[in-house]
N, CA, C and O atoms as a printed pandas DataFrame, in Angstrom:
     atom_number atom_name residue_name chain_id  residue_number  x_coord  y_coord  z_coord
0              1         N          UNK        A               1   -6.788   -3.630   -7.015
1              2        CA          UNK        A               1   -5.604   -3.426   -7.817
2              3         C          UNK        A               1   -4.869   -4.754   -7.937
3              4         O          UNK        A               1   -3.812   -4.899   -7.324
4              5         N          UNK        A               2   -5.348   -5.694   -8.664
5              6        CA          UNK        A               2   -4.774   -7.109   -9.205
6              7         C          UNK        A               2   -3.614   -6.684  -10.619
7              8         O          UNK        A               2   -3.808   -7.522  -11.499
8              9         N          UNK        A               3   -2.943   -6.059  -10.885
9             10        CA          UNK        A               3   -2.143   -5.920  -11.804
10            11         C          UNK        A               3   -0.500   -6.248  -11.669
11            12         O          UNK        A               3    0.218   -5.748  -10.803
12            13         N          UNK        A               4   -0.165   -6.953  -12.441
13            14        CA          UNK        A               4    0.807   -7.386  -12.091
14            15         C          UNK        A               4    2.372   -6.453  -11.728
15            16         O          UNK        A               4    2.793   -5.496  -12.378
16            17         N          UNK        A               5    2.860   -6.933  -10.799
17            18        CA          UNK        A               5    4.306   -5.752  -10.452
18            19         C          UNK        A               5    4.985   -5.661  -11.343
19            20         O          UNK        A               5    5.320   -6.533  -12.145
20            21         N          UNK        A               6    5.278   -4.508  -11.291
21            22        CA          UNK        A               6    5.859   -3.792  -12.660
22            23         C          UNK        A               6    7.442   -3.371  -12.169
23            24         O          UNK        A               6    7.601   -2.793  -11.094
24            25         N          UNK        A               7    8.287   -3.621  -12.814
25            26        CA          UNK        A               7   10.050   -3.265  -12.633
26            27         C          UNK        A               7   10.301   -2.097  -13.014
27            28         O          UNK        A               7   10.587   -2.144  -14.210
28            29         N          UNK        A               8   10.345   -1.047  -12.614
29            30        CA          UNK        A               8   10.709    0.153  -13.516
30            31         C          UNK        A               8   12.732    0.282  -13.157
31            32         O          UNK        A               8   13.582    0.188  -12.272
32            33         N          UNK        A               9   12.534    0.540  -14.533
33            34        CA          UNK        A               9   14.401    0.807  -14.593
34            35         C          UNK        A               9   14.523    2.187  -15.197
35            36         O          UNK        A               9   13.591    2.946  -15.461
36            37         N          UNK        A              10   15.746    2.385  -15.366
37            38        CA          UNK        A              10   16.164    3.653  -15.235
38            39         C          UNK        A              10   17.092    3.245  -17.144
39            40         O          UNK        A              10   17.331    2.117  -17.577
40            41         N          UNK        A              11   17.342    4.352  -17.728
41            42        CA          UNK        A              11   17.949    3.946  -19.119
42            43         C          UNK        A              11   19.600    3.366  -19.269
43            44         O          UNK        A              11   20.436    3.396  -20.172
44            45         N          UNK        A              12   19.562    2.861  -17.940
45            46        CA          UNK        A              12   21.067    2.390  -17.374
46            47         C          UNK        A              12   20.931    0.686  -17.138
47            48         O          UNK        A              12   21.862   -0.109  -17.014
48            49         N          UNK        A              13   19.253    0.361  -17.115
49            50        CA          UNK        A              13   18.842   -0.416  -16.989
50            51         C          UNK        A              13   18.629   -1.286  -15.238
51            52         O          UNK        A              13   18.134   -2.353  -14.874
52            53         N          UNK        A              14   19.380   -0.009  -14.472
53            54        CA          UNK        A              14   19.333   -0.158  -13.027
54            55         C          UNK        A              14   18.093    0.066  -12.755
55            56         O          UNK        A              14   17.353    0.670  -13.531
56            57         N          UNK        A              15   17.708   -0.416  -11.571
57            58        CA          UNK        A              15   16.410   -0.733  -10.616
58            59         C          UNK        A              15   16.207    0.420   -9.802
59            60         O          UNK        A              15   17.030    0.757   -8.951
60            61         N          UNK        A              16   14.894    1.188  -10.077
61            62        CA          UNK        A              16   14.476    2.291   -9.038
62            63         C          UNK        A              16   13.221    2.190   -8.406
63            64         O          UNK        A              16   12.341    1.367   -8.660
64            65         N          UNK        A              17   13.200    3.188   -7.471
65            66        CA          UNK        A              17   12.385    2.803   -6.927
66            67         C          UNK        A              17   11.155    3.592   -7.837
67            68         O          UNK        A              17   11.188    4.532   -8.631
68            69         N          UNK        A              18    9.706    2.441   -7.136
69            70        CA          UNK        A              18    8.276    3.228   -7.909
70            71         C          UNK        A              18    7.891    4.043   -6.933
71            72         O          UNK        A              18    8.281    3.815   -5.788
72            73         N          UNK        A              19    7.093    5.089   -7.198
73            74        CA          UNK        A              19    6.338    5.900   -7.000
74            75         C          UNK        A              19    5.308    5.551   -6.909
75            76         O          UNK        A              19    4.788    4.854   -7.780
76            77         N          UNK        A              20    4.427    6.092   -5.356
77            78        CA          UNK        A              20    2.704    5.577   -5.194
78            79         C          UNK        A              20    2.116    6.512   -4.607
79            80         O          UNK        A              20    2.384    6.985   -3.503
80            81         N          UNK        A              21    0.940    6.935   -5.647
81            82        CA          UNK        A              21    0.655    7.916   -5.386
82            83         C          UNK        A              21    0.118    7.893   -4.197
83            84         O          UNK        A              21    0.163    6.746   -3.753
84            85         N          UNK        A              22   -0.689    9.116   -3.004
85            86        CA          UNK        A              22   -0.481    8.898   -1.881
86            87         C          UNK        A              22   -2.263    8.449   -1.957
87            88         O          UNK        A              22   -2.761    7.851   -1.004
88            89         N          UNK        A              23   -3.135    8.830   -3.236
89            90        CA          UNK        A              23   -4.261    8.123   -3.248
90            91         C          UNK        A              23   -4.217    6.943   -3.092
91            92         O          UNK        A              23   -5.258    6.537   -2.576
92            93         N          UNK        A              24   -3.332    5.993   -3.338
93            94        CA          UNK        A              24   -3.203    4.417   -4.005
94            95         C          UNK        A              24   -2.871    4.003   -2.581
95            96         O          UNK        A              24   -3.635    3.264   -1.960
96            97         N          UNK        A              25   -1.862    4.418   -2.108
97            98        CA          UNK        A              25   -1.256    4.160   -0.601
98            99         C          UNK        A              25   -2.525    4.294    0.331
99           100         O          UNK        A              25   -2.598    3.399    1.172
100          101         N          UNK        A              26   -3.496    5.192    0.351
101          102        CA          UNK        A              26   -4.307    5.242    1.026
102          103         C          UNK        A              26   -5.582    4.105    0.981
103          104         O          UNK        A              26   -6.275    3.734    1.928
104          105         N          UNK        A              27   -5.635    3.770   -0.148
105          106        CA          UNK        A              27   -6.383    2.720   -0.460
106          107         C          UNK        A              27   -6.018    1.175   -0.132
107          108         O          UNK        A              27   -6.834    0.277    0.077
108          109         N          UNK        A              28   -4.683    1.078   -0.133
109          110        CA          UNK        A              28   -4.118   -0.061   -0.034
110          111         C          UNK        A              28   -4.055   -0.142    1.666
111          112         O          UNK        A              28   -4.238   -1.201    2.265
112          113         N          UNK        A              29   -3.803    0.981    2.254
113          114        CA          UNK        A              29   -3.760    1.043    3.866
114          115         C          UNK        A              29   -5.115    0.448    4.243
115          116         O          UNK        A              29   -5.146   -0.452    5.082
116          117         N          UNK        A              30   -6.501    1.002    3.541
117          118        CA          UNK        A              30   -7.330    0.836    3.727
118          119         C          UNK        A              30   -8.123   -0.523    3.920
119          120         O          UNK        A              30   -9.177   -0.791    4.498
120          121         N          UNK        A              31   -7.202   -1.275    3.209
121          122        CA          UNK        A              31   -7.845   -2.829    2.792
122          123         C          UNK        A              31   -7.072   -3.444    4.237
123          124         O          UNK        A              31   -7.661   -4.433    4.672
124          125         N          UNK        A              32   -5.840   -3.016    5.057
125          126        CA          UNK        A              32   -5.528   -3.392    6.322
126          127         C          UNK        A              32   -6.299   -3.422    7.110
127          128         O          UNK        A              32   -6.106   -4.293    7.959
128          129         N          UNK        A              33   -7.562   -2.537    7.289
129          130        CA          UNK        A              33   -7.979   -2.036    8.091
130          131         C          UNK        A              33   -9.350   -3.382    7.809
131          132         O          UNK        A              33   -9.945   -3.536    8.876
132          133         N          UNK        A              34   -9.757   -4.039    7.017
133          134        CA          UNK        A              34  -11.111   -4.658    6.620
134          135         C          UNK        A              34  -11.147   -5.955    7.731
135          136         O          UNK        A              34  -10.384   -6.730    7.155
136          137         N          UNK        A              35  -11.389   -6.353    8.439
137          138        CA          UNK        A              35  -11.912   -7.601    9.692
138          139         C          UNK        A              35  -11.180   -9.000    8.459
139          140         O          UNK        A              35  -11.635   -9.234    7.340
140          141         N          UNK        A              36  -10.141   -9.623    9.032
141          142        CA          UNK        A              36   -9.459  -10.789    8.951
142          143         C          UNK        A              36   -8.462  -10.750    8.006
143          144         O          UNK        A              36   -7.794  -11.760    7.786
144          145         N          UNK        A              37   -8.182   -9.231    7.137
145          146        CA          UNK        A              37   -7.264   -8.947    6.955
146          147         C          UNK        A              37   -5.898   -8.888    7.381
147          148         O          UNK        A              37   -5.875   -8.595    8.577
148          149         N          UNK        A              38   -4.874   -9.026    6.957
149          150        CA          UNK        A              38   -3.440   -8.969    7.536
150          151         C          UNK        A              38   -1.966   -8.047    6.814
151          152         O          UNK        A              38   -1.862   -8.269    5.608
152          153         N          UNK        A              39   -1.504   -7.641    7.056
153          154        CA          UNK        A              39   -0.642   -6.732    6.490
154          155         C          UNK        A              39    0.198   -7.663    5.696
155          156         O          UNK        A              39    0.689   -7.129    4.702
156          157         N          UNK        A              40    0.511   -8.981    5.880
157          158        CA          UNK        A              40    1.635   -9.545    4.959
158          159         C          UNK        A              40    0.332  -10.274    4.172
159          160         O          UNK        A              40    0.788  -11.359    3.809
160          161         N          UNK        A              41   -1.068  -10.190    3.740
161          162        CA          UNK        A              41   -1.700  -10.631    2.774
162          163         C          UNK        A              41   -1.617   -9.342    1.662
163          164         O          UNK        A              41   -1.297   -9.379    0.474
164          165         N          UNK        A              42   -2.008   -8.252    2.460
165          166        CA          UNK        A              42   -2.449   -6.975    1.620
166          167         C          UNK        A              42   -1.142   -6.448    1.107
167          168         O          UNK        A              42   -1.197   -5.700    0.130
168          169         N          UNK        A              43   -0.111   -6.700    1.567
169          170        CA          UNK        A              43    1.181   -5.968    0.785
170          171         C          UNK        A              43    1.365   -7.360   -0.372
171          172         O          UNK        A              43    1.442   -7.178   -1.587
172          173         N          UNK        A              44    1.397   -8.248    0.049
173          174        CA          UNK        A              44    1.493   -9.481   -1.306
174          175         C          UNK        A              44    0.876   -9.430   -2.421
175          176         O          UNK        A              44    1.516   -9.509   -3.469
176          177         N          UNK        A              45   -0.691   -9.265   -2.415
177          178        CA          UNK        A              45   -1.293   -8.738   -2.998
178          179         C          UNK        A              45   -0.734   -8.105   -4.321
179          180         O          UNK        A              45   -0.713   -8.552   -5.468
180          181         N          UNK        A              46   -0.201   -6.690   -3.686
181          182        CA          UNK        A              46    0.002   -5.287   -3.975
182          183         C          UNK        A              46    1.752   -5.797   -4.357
183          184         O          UNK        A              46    2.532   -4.897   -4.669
184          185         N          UNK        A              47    2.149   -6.927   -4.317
185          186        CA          UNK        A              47    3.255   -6.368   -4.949
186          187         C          UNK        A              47    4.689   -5.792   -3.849
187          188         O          UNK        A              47    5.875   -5.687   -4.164
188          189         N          UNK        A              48    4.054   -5.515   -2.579
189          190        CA          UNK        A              48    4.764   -4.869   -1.431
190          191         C          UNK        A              48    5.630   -5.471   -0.473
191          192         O          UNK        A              48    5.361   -6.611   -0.095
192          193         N          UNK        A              49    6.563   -4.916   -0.052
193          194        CA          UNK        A              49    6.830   -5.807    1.253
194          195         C          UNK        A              49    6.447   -5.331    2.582
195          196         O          UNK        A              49    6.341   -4.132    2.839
196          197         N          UNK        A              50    6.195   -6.467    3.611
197          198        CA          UNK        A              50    4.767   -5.746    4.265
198          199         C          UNK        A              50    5.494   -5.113    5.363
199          200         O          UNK        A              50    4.754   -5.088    6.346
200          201         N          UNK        A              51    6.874   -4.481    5.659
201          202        CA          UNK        A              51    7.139   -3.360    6.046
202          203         C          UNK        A              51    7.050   -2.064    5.230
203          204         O          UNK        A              51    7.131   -0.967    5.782
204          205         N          UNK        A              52    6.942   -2.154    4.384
205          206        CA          UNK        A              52    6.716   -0.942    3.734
206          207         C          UNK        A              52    5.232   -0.188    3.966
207          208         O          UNK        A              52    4.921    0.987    4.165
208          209         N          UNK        A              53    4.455   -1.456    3.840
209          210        CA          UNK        A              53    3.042   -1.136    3.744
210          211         C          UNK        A              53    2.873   -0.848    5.513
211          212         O          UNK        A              53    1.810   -0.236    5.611
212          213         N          UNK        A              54    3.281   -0.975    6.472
213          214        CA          UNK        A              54    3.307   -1.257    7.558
214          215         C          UNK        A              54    3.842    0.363    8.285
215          216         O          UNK        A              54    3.862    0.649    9.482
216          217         N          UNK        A              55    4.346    1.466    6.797
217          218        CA          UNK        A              55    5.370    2.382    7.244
218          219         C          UNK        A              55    3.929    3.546    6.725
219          220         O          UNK        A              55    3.384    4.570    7.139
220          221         N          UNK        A              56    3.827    2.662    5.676
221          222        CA          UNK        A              56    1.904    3.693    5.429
222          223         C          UNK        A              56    1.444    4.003    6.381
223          224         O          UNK        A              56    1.385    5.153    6.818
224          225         N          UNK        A              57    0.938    2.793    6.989
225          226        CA          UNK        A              57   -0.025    2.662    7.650
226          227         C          UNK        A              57    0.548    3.703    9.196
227          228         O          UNK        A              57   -0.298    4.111    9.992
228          229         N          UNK        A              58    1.752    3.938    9.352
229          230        CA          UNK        A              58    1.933    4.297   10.409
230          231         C          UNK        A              58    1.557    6.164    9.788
231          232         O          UNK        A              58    0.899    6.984   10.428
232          233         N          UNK        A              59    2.067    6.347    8.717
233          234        CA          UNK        A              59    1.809    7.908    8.281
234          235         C          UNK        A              59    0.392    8.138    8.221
235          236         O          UNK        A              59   -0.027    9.271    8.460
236          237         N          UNK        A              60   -0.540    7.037    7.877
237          238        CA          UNK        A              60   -2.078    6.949    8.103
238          239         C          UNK        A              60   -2.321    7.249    9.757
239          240         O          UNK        A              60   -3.300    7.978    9.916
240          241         N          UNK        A              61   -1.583    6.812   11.166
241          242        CA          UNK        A              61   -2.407    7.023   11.861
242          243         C          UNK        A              61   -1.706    8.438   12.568
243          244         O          UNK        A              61   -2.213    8.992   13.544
244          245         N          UNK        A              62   -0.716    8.813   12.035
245          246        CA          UNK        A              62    0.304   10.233   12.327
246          247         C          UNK        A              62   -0.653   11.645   11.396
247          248         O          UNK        A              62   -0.548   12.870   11.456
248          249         N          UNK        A              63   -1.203   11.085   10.904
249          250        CA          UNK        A              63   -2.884   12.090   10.074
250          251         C          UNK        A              63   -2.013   12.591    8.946
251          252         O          UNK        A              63   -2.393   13.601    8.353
252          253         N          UNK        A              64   -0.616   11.860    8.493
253          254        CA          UNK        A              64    0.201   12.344    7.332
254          255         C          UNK        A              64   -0.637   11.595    5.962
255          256         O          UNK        A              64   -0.348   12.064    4.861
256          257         N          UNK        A              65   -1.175   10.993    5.986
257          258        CA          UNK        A              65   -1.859   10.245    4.999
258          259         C          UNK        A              65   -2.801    9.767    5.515
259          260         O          UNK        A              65   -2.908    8.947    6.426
260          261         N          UNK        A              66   -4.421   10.969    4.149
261          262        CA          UNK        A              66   -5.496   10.585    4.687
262          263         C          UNK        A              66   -6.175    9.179    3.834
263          264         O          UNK        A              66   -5.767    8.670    2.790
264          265         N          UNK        A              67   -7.445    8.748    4.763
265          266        CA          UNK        A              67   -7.772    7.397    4.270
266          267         C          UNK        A              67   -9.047    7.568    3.948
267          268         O          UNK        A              67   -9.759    8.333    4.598
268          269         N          UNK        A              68   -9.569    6.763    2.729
269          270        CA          UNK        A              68  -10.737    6.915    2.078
270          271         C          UNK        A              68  -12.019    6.456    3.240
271          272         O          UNK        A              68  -11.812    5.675    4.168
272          273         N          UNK        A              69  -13.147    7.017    3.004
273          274        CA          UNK        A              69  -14.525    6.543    4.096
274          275         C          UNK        A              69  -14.567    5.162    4.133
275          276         O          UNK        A              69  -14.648    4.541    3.074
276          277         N          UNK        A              70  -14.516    4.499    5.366
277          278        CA          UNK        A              70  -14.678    3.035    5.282
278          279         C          UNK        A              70  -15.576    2.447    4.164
279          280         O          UNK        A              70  -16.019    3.333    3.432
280          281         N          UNK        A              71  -15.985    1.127    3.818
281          282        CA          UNK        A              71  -16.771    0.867    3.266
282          283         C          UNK        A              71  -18.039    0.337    3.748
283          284         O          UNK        A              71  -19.254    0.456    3.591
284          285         N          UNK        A              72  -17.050   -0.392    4.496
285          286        CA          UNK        A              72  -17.507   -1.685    5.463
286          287         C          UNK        A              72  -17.080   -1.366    6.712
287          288         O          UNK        A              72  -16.514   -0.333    7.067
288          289         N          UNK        A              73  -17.602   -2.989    7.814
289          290        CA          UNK        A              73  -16.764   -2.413    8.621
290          291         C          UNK        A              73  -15.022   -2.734    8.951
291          292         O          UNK        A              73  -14.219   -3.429    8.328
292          293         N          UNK        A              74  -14.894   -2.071    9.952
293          294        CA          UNK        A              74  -13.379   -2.117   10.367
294          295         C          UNK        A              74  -12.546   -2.114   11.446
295          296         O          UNK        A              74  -12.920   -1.380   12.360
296          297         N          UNK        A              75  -11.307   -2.842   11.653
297          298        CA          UNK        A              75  -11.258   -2.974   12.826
298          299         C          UNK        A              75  -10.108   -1.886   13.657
299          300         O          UNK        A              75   -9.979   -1.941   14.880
């Protein structure tokens, strides 16, 4: 997911928050998980700040958000 961050506003022209779906979140958790990966690469990436992505990852290991079959391996 290389696409550039997107601003969504509201017709007030104020700043809200986006919505991710919990597929996308799971995928993006997923790329944390890949050997020399790092949470402040993979939220940059993505656009994120890497507490946020860091708040996934914690609902990923609480079994609140499931994660796609590895690919590779992982650490």
């Amino acid at each position: 997911m290389d696409a550039p961050m997107e601003l969504l506003t509201n017709s007030a022209g104020r700043r809200r928050n986006r919505q991710w779906p919990d597929e996308v979140k799971a995928r993006i958790v997923a790329e944390t998980l890949r050997p020399g990966a790092t949470v402040g690469q993979v939220a940059q990436r993505h656009g994120l700040k890497a507490n946020h992505l860091s708040s996934w990852r914690t609902l990923a290991r609480n079994g609140k958000l499931v994660l796609p079959a590895p690919e590779g391996p992982v650490e």
